[in-house]
Legacy VTK file of the C-alpha trace (Angstrom):
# vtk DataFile Version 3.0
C-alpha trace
ASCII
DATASET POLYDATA
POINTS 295 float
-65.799 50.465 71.463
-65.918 53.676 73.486
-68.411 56.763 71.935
-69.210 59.920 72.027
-72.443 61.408 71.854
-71.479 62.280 67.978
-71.340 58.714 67.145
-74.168 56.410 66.254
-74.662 53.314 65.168
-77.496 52.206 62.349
-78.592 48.557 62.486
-80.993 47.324 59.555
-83.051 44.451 58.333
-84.657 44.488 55.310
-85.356 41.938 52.202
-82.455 42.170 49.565
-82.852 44.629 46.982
-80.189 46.498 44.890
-80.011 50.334 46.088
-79.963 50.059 49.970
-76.653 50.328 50.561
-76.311 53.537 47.970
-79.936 55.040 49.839
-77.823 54.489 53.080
-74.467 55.816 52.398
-76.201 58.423 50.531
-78.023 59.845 52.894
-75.463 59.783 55.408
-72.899 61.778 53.270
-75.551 64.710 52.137
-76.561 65.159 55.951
-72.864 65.675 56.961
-72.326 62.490 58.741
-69.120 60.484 58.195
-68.976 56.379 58.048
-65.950 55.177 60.376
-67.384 51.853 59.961
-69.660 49.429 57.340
-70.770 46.129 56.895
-73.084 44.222 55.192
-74.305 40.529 55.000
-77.354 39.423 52.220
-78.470 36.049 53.220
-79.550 34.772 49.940
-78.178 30.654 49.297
-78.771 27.800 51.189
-81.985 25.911 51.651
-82.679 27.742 54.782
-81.965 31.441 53.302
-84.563 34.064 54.260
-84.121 36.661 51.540
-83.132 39.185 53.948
-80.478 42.153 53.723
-78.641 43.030 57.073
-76.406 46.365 57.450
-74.591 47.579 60.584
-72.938 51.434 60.171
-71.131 53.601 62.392
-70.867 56.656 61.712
-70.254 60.607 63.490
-73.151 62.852 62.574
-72.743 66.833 62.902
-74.408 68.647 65.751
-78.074 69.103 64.225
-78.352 64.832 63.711
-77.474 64.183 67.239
-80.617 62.668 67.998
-82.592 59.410 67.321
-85.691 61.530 66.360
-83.350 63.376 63.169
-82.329 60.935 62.124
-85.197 58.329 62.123
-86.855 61.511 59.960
-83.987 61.765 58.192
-84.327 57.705 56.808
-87.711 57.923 56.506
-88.654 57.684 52.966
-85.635 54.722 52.427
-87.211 52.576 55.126
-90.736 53.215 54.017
-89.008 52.592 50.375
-87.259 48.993 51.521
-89.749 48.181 54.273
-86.397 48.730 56.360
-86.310 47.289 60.323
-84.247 50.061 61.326
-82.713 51.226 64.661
-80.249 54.069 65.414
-77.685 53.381 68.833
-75.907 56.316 69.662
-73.180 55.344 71.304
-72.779 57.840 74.211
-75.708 55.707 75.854
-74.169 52.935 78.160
-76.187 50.013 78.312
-77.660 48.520 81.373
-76.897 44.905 82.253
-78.333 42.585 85.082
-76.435 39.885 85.201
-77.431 36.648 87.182
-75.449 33.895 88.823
-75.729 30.784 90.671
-73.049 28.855 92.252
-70.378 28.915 89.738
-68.886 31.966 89.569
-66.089 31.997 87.190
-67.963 33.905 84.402
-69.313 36.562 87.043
-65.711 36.924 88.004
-64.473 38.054 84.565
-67.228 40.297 83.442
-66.838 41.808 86.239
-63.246 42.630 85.925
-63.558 43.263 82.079
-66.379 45.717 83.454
-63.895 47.693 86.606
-61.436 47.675 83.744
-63.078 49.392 80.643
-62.763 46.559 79.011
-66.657 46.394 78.636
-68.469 49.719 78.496
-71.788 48.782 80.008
-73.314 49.934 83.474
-74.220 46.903 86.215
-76.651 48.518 88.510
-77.555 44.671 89.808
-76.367 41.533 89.816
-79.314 38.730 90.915
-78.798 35.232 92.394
-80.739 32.197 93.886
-78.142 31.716 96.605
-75.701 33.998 98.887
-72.328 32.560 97.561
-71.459 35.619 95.635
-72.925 38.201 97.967
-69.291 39.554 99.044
-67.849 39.687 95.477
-70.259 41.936 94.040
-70.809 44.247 97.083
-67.122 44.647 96.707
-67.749 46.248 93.477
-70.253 48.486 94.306
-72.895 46.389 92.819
-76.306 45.675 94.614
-76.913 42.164 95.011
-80.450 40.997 95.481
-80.902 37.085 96.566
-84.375 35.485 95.381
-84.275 31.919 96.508
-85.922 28.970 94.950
-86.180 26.000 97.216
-85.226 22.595 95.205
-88.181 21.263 93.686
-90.388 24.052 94.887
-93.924 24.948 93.716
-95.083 26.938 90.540
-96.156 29.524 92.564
-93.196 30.198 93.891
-91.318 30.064 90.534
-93.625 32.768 89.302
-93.317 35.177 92.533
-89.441 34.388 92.440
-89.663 35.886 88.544
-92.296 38.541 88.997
-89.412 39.778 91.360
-86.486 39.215 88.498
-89.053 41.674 86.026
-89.470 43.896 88.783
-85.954 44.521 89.614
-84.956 44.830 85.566
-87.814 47.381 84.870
-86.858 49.261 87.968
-83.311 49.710 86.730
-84.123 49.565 83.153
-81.907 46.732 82.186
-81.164 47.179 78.649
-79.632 43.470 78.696
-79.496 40.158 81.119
-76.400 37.849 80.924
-77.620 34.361 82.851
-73.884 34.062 83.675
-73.987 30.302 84.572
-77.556 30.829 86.311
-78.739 27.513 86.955
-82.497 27.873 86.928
-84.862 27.473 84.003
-86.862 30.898 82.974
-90.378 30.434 82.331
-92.318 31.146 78.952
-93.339 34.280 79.808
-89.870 35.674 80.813
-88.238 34.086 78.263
-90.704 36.105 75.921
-90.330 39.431 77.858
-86.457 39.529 77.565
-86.603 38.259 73.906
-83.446 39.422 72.050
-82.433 40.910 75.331
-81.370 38.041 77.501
-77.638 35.639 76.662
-77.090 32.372 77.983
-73.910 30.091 78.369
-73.257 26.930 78.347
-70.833 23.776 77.291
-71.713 22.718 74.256
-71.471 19.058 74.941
-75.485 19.079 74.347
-77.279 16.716 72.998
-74.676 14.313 74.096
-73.730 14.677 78.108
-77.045 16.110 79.736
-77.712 16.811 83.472
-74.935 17.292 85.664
-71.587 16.834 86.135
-70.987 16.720 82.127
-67.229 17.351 81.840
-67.407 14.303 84.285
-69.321 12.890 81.760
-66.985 13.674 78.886
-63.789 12.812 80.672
-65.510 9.534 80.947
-66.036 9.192 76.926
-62.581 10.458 76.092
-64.163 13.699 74.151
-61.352 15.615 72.558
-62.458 19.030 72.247
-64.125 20.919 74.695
-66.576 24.240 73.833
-68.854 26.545 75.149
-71.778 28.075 73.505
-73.302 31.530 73.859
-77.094 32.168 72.940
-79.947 34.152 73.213
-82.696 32.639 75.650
-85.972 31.157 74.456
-88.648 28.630 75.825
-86.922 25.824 73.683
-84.065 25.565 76.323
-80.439 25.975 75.560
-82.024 26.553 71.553
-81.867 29.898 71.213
-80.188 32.137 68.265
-76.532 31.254 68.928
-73.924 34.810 69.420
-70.332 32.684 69.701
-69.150 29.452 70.147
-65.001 28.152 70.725
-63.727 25.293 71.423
-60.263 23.934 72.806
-58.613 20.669 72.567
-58.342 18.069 75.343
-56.338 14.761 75.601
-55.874 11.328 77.683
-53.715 13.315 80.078
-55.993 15.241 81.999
-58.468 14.595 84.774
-61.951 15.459 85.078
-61.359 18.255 86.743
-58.915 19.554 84.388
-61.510 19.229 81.849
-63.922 21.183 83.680
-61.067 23.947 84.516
-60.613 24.304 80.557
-64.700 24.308 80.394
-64.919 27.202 82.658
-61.839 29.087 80.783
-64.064 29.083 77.429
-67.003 29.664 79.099
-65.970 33.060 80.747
-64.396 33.939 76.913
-67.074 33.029 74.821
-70.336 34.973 77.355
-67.519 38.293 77.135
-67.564 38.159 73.185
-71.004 37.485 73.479
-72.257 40.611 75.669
-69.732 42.643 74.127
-71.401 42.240 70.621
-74.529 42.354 71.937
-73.962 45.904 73.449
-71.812 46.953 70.175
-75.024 46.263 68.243
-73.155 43.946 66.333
-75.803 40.959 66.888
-78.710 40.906 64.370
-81.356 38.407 64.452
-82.087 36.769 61.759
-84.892 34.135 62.196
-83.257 31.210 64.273
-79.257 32.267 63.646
-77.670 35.442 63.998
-75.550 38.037 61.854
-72.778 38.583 63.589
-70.462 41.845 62.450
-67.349 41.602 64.115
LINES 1 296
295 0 1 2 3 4 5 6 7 8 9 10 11 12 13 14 15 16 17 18 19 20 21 22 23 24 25 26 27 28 29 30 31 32 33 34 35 36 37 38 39 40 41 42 43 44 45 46 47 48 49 50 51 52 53 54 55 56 57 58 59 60 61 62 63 64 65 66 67 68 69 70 71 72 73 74 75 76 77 78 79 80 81 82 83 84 85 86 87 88 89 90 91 92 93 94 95 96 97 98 99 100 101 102 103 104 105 106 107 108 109 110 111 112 113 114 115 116 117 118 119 120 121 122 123 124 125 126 127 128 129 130 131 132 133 134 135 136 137 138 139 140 141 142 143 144 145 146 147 148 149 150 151 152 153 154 155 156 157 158 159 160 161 162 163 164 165 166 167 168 169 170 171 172 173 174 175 176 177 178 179 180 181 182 183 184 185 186 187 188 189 190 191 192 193 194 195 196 197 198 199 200 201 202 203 204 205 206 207 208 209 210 211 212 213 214 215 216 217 218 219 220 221 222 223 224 225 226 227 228 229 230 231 232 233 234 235 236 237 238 239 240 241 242 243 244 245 246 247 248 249 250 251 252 253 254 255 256 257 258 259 260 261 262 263 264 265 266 267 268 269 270 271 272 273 274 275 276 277 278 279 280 281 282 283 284 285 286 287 288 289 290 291 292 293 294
């Protein structure tokens, strides 16, 4: 969704109460701005319903609301009012991604195209890896590639200096978001904390069933029928983070394991893109252990 520094986008949170989406709209049209875009989700049934009121706007604003500050004065009194959790985005501002890969590149390969061909407005100022494989590739686009090691079964002290590098690099290029684009190395608590909300995951979404490796292998084996991929937000609890998007495609008797894993890799690359794309559109919205997702 490409911007211009007239455009913004308004993300909120707040607990369900009539009149926010009037105080929003309102306040919008008498400062000049016009809505090109609004949705709105009230999570309210279910046994596990929190109560809470989620909005996503985009909207132009004229030349004196062309700033975060103006408008966050602007709201003000409304989010004060409906104890809002509100954020503008304008949408001039690119975000920054570090994205970080081990040996399987296939997902690294298509953001990377989607990136060279505007299909995803983000900047990549680095690209991070525990092994050389993908050196080439990136340096061919420009992209600074920075290899921090981790010897199999190595000690906790390296793990830490091998992540105090990963938080140096992101703060130094003030990575907005990091896409673990089939990284194969568990982040530690503290990481996992710093990048909260800021750091997507993929994986098949064979789990709990076929752990470890080799689990298309594993699949083949059990004559699974549909195949998926899963796209999260990381947390400690590994591969339980907020889930973004999720797909699936069927399978049958007729192909191989390695046909399995070729359709595996296929949803993979599709489901992280949605994923990051959303994330970056401000589409994504926490919402305790799920996700509002405004397509």
């Amino acid at each position: 969704m490409p911007g211009n520094a007239r455009e913004f986008v308004l993300t909120l949170a707040a607990r369900d109460a009539k009149g926010i989406v009037y105080a929003v709209s309102g306040l919008l049209y008498q400062a000049g701005c016009n809505i090109i875009d609004s949705q709105q989700f009230g999570d309210l049934e279910g046994d596990d319903a929190t109560g809470l009121f989620f909005m996503r706007v985009h909207f132009d604003a004229p030349a004196h609301l062309r700033g975060r500050g103006e408008l966050q004065t602007l709201f003000e009194h409304a989010r004060q009012q409906y104890a809002m959790q509100i954020a503008f985005h304008p949408l001039a501002e690119r975000a920054r991604v570090m994205l970080m890969v081990s040996r399987h590149g296939h997902c690294l390969n298509d953001l990377l195209f989607r990136w060279r061909s505007g299909q995803l407005a983000v900047d990549i100022p680095a690209i991070v890896s525990n092994h050389e494989d993908f050196r080439a590739l990136v340096e061919g686009y420009g992209i600074a590639f920075h290899h921090l090691p981790l010897a199999p079964g190595g000690d906790a002290a390296a793990k830490r200096a091998q992540e105090q590098a990963l938080r140096e690099i992101a703060e130094r290029e003030r990575i907005d978001l990091v896409v673990l684009a089939r990284y194969m190395q568990i982040l530690g608590p503290e990481l996992c904390s710093a990048w909260a909300g800021r750091a997507i995951n993929i994986h098949h979404s064979f789990l709990p069933s076929f752990k470890g490796a080799k689990p298309y292998a594993q699949a083949h084996a059990r004559g699974v029928k549909l195949i998926g991929a899963t796209a999260h937000y990381v947390t400690a609890d590994l591969d339980e983070g907020p889930i973004i998007e999720q797909d699936v495609e069927r399978v049958d008797h007729t192909l191989s394991a390695d046909d399995f894993a070729a359709v595996g890799r296929d949803i993979e690359s599709i489901v992280l893109a949605r994923a990051v794309r959303w994330h970056v559109e401000h589409r994504v919205l926490l919402n305790g252990h799920k996700t509002v997702v405004f397509r």
